[in-house]
N, C-alpha and C positions, 0 to 999 in steps of 0.2 A: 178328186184331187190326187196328184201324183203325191206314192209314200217316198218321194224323193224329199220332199219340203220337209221344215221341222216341226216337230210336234211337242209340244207340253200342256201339261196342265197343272190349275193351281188350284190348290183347295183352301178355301176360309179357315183361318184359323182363328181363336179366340179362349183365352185361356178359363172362362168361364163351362168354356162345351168341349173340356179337353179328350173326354171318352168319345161324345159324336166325330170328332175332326181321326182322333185313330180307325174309327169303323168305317168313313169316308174313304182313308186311306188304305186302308185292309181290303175292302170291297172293291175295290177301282182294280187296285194289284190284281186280285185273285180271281176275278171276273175277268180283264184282259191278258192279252197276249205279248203286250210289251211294243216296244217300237215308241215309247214319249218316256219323256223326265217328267218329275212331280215335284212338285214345292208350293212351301206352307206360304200364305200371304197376310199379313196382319199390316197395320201401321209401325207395328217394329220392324215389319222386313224393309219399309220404304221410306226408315224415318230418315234415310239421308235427303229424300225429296220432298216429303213430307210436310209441307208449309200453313196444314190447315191448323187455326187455333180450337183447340179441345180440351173442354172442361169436363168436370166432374160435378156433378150436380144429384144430388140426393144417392151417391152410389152408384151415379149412370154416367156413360159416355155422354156428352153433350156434344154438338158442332156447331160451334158460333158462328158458320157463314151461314147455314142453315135456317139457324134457331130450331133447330129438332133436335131428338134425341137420338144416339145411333144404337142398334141393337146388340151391335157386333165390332169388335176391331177391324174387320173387313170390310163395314157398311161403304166406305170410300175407297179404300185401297186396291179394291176389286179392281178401279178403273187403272190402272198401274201397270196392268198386268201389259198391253202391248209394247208399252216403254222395257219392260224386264225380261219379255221375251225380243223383242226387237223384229225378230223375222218367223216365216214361216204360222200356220195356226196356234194360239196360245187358248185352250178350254180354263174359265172359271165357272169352279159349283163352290156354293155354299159349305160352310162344314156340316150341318144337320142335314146330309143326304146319304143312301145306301146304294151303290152303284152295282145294278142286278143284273148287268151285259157291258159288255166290250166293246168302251170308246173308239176304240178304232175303227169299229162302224158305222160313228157318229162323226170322223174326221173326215170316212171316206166319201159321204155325205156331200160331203159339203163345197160350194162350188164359188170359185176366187173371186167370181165377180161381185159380189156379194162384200162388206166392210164388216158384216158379224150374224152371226146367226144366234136365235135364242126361242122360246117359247112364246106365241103374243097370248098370253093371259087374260083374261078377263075378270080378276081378282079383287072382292069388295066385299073384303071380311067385315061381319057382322060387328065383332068385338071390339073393343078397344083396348083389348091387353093379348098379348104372346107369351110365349117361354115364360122364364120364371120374373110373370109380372113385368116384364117389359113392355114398352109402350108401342099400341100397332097404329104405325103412322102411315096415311093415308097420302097415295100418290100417284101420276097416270102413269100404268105402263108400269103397276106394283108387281114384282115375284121375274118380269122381265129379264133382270138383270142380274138373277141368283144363280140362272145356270146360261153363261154364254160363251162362245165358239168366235174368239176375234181374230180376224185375218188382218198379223200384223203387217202385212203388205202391202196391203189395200191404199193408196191415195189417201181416201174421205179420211181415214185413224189418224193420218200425220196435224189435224184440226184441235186430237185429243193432246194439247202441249201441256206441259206443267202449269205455267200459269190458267189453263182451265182449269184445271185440276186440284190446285190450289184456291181459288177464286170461285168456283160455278158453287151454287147451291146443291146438296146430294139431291134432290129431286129431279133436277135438269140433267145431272148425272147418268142419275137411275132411267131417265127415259132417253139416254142418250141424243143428247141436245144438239149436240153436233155433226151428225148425222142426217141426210135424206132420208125420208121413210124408207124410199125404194133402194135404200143401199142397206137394210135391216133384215134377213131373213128370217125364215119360219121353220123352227124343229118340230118334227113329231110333236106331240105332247106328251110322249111316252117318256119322254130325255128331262125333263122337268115334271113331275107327275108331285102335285100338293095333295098332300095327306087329308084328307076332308074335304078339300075345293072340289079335287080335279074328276072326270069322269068318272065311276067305279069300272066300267067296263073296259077301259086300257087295259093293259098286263103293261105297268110300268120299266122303263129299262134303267131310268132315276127314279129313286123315290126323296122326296122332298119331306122333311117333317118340320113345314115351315113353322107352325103354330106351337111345337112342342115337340122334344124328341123321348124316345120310350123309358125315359129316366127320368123324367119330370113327372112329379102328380101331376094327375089329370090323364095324360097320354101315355100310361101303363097297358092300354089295350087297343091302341090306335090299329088303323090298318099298318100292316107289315111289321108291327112290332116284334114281332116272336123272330122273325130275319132279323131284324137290327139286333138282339140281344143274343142270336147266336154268333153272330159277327163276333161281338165283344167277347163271348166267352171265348171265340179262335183266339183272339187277340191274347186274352188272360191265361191260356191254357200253355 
């Protein structure tokens, strides 16, 4: 891809994971070399188009078009992201991830013909709970769409309209419904690397702490944690 085009990325945000979403963005900075803008993506960033009805149910996000729970303020939002960049590659990661190299290796990558590129997982968590106690809902083409690379250029994206967006269930979302398979690429798996799923033999260049990030009990000693908590301390220091 020529570094003529524009570049952004947007990280999840979610005020419950306010220290993971800083280490996100600490990591991304200080790992790259610059050349993209960054911004934070929640349902408040996009509540002016934002039409999906969302309850509160026991404490939790719920998504009435769904009937699921959502995990995160980003669970939907994420899909927003080529409306808000409009042109050129627009990258979303999750906010519980630690970015351990230089997206700009990950844009250079990546080739226009293509409507997005992401990780094809093969993710079938055992559990039925996440993070703290949140509920792990099962769906094709899960962990897909936590770290993805959308070419807002692309023809097939202009399908993703508000009224999708507004309307499709997140599941059909999440597997990008609207899309050909063959207009779907394939990242490394090193760019998406799940904390327990994924390979151990990678050297990830994302690390994902999908299940739990190293401030939640339980995943005080996950892999990568001792990186993720010196992040925070650069952050605090």
């Amino acid at each position: 891809m020529g570094t003529d085009l524009k570049r952004t990325v947007f990280i999840g945000y979610d005020e419950r994971e306010a220290d993971a979403c800083h280490v996100a963005m600490s990591s991304l900075r200080r790992r790259s070399a610059g050349g993209f803008t960054v911004h934070l993506i929640s349902m408040r960033a996009v509540a002016k188009e934002y039409r999906r009805p969302t309850e509160l149910r026991d404490g939790r996000l719920w998504d009435v078009i769904s009937q699921a729970p959502m995990s995160t303020s980003h669970a939907i939002a994420r899909f927003f992201v080529p409306k808000l960049a409009q042109t050129g590659w627009a990258i979303f990661m999750d906010g519980d991830v630690l970015v351990r190299a230089d997206v700009n290796d990950l844009f250079d990558s990546l080739d226009p013909g293509k409507a997005l590129y992401c990780v094809h997982h093969d993710h079938r968590p055992a559990s039925d709970r996440k993070m703290d106690g949140q509920i792990q809902t099962a769906y094709a083409r899960k962990n897909w769409s936590s770290v993805v690379a959308f070419n807002c250029d692309h023809p097939a994206n202009r399908a993703l309209t508000l009224q999708l967006l507004n309307t499709a269930p997140g599941r059909d979302l999440h597997r990008f419904c609207w899309l050909d398979d063959s207009d779907i690429g394939s990242l490394d798996p090193a760019w998406n690397w799940l904390v327990g799923h994924s390979d151990p033999a990678i050297d990830p260049k994302i690390v994902h702490f999908t299940d739990g990030v190293p401030d939640m009990p339980g995943y005080e000693r996950c892999a990568f944690a001792d990186e993720w908590r010196a992040e925070l301390m650069r952050i605090a220091a």
